[in-house]
N, C-alpha and C positions, 0 to 999 in steps of 0.2 A: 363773579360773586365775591364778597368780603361776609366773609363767615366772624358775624360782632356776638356770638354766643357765651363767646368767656370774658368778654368786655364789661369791666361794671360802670366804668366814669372815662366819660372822655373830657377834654378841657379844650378850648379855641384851640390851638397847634394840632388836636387829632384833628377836628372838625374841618380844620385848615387842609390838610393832607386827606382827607375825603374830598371837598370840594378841589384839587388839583387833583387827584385822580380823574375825579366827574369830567373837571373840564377835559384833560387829558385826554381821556375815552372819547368824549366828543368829538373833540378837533380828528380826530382816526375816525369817525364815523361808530362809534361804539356804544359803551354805555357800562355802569357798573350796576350793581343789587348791592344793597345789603341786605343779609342774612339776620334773622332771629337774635335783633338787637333785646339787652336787656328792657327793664322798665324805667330805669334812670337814661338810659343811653335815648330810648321812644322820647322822652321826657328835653333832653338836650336838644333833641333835632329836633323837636316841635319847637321848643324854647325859642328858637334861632329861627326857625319858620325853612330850616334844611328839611325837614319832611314833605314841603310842595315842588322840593327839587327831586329827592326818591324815594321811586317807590322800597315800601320797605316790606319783606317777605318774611315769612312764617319758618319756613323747610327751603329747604336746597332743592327740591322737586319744584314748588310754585316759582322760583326766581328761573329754575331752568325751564320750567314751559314758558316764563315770559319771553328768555329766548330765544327759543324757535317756534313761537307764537302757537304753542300746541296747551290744551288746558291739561294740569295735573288732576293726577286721578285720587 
């Protein structure tokens, strides 16, 4: 999980360092969340069309039931 809660602006180089994470995770068989992105931040990753790469979660409870594929309560 990447907890983006106190993030106001990202610029291509964060964006960049999210998508090498993503892959990163991948090629390990894994996966990253982000966490309770600002409205600018929703707004970046739609921009770039990085939103249909992930999902992006509310709380730290929904990214961790995606997890272990359990539903939060």
């Amino acid at each position: 999980m990447i907890d983006l809660s106190s993030v106001d602006y990202v610029d291509s180089g964060e964006l960049g360092i999210l998508v090498g994470l993503y892959i990163a995770a991948k090629n390990r068989s894994g996966d990253i969340k982000p966490v309770s992105p600002s409205q600018r931040v929703q707004y970046a990753l739609g921009h770039t069309k990085l939103n249909t790469v992930f999902w992006i979660y509310e709380t730290f409870d929904d990214a961790l039931a995606a997890f272990t594929g359990r539903v939060a309560r």
